[in-house]
Every structure is written in C-alpha cells, then in structure tokens.
C-alpha positions in Angstrom: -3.8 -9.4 14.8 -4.8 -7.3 12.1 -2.4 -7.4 8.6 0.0 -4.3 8.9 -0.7 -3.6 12.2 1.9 -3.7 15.6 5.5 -4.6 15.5 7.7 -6.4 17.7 10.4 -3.7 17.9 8.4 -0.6 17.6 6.0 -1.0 20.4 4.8 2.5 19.5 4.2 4.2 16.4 6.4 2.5 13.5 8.7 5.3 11.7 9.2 3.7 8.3 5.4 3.7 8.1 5.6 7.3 9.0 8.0 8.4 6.3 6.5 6.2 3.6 2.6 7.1 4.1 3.9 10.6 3.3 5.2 10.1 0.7 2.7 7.9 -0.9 0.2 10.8 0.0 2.0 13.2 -2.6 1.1 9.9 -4.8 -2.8 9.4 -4.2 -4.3 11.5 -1.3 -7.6 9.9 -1.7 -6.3 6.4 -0.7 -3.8 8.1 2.3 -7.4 9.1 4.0 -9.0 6.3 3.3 -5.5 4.6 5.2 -5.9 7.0 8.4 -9.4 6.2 8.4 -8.1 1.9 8.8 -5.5 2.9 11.1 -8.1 5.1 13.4 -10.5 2.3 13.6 -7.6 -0.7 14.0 -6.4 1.6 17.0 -9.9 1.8 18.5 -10.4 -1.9 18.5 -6.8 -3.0 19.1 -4.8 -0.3 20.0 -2.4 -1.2 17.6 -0.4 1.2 15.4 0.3 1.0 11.6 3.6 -0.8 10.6 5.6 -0.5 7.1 3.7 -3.6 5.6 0.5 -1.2 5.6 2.6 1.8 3.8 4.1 -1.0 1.4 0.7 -2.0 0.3 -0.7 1.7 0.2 2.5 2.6 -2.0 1.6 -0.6 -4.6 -2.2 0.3 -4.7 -0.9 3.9 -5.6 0.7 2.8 -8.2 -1.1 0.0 -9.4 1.8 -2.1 -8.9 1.8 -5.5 -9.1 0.3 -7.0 -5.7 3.7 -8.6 -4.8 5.8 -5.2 -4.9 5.5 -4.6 -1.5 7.7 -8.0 -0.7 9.8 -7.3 -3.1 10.5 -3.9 -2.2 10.8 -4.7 1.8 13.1 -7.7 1.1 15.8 -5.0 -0.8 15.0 -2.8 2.0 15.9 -5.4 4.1 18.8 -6.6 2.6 20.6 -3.2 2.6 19.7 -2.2 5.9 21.7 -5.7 6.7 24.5 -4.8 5.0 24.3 -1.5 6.2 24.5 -2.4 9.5 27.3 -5.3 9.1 29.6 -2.6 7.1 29.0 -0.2 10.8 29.3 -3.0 13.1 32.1 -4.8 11.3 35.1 -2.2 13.1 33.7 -2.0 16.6 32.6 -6.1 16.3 29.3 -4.8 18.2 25.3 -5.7 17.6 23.6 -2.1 17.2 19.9 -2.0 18.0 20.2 -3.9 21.1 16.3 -3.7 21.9 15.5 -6.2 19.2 17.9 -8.7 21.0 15.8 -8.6 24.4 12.3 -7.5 22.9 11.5 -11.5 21.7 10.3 -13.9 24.3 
C-alpha cells in the first residue's frame, strides 16, 4: 500500500483530506497539482483514494515545515477529536461512529 493512500474507515474518498488539500491549495497551487497528479496515478494502479496523511505532508512541504509537523499536527488532531467525542458520548454513555467498531477484521 502506497503512503497516504486508503483508510480503514473511509472506504471511499477521505473528507479530512478533502477539506485540507483545499486549503493548502490557497498555500502552494503548484504542489496541489503536482498532488492530484499522485493521487490520479495511485488510483489507476491501486484504486485507492488519498487519506489525511497525504494532505498533512502536502500542508508541511507548503510551508517548509519541519518534516515531522504532519505527526505532530495529526496527533492534536487526534487528541481533540477524542475528547471531543468523550465530552458528546459521556451523557448518552454511547460509542458514536459505530462503523469503525465493525469495519476491523
């Protein structure tokens, strides 16, 4: 499997790559195209659509971040969508997305 490419829970096109690749666009529109251009090829070869980690690294090359950003920045991602979702659940003691309970072997 190709490096930013396919997700277990987004078995179709991933929607935090969406959103971010758009925004990192309005950054370098050069290196979006060049992106597109990966992500037509990978889906030729593999069918497999872009995921965040692709966005995240387009969005540190952008910026000329340093080449660890993208972990750091998906791990506080991470981290609040956690406690986002425990602060919602916590009331109704319920899991919410229920698809990534049945979607691993």
């Amino acid at each position: 499997m190709t490096p930013g490419f396919g997700h277990r829970v987004y078995v179709g096109p991933d929607p935090r790559y969406e959103l971010l690749i758009t925004e990192v666009a309005q950054l370098d529109a050069e290196l979006v195209r060049r992106v597109e251009g990966l992500c037509i090829e990978v889906a030729r070869r593999q069918s497999r659509y872009p995921n965040v980690d692709l966005a995240l690294a387009a969005l540190t090359v952008a910026v000329d971040a340093d080449p660890d950003c993208g972990e750091v920045l998906f791990t506080l991602a991470r981290t609040i969508g956690l406690a986002a979702h425990a602060i919602e659940e916590y009331p109704h003691r319920l899991r919410l997305r229920m698809r990534a309970l049945t979607s691993h072997p």
